[in-house]
C-alpha positions as CSV (number, residue, x, y, z in Angstrom):
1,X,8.1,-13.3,15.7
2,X,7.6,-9.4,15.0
3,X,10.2,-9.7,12.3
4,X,7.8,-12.2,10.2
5,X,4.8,-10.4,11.1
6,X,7.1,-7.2,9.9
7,X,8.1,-9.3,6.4
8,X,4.5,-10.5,5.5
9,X,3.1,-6.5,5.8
10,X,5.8,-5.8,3.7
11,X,4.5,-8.2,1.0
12,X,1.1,-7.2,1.3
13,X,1.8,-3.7,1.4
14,X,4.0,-4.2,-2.4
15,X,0.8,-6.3,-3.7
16,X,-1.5,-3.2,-2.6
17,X,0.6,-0.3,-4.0
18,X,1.0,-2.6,-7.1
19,X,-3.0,-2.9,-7.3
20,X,-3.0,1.1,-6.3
21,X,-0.2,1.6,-9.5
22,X,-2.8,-0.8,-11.8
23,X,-6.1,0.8,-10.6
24,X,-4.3,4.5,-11.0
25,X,-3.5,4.0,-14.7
26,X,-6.8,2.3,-15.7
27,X,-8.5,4.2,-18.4
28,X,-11.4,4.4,-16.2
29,X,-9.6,5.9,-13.8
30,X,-8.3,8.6,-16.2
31,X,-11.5,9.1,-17.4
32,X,-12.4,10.1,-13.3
33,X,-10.0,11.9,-12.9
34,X,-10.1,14.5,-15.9
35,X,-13.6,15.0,-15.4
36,X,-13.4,15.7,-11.3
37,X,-10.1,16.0,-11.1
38,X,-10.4,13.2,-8.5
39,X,-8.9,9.5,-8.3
40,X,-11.6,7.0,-7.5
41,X,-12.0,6.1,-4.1
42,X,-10.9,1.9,-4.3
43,X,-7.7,3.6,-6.3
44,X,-6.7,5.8,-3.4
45,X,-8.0,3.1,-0.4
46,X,-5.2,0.6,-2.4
47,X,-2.5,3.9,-2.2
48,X,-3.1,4.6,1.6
49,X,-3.5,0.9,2.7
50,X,-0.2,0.1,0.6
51,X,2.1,3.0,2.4
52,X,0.4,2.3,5.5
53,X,1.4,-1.3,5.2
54,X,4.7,-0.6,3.7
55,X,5.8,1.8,7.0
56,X,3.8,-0.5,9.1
57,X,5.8,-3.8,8.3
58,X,9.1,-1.8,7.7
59,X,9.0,-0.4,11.7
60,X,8.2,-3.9,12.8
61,X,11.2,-5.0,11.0
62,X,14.0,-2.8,11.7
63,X,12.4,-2.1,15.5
64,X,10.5,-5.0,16.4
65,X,13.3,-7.6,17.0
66,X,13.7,-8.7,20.4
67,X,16.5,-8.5,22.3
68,X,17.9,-11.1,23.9
């Protein structure tokens, strides 16, 4: 069960860094961060989320399998 749970942060982890990737080369974006040398906040909330995800369903896949 922890291996599915595992799989499906792993997908939603990809679809947030791939919304982070889209949000961090939006023009607006750019615009952001040449003026305050800042990334928006939603851009780096999608980054963050998306790793934390990523490990998240990652650990519960390679360690969360029960043993039998």
């Amino acid at each position: 069960m922890k291996s599915v749970i595992g799989i499906a942060l792993l997908a939603v982890g990809a679809v947030l860094l791939y919304f982070g990737y889209q949000s961090w080369n939006a023009p607006v974006d750019q615009v952001v961060t040449a003026v305050t040398g800042n990334h928006t906040d939603n851009t780096m909330i999608y980054v963050i989320a998306g790793i934390a995800a990523v490990v998240g369903g990652a650990s519960l896949v390679v360690f969360g399998r029960n043993a039998v």
